[in-house]
N, C-alpha and C positions, 0 to 999 in steps of 0.2 A: 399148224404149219410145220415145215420140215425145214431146216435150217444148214446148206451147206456152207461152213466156213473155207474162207482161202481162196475162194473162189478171182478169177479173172478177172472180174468186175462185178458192180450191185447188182442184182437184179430177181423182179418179183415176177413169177410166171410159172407155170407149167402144173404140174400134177405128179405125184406121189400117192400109187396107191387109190382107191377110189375118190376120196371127196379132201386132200391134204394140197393143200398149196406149196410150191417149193420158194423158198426164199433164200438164194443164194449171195453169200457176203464177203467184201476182200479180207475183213478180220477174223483175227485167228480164233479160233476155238481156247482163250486165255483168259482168265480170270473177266468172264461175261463180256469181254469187248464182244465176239460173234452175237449173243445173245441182242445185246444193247443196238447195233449194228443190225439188226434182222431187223426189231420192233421199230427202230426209225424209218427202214426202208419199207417197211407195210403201209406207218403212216404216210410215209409220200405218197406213197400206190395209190393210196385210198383216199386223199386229197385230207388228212386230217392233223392236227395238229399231235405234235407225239403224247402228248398226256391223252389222248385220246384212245391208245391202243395199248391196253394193259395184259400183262402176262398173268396169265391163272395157271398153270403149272406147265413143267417140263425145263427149270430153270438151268440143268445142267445135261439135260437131254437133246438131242440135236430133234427132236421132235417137239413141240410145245402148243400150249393150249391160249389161245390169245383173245381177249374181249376188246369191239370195237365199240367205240360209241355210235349211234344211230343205228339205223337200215344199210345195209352194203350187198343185199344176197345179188344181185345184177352185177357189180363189182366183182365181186369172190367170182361168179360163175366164170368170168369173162376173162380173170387172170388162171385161171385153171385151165383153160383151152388153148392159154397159150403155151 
């Protein structure tokens, strides 16, 4: 996922790139609040509880690598189109 901080408001949608979801966040890009602030808003996205969406790297990159728990590929496709 691709992580804009600062943003106007939360929100999960769109595409970065071929296959990268953008998740855009009101918090700043400061000591992981952005970070922290993305992975909760994916978990709403994706209807799952936050311990359910773990970050596998990019912890200090506005790009990062995120593990869901279960099946979601119909999900992912469907927030990438928007």
């Amino acid at each position: 996922m691709r992580v804009k901080p600062g943003a106007g408001r939360t929100r999960v949608g769109g595409r970065y790139g071929d296959d990268t979801l953008v998740v855009a966040v009101q918090a700043p890009a400061v000591d992981g609040r952005a970070t922290q602030a993305a992975l909760k808003a994916v978990a709403t996205a994706f209807g799952l509880p936050a311990r359910d969406v773990r970050l596998i790297a990019g912890n200090t990159s506005r790009t990062k690598i995120v593990e869901l728990a279960g099946e979601h590929a119909a999900r992912w496709a469907e927030l990438l189109g928007s």
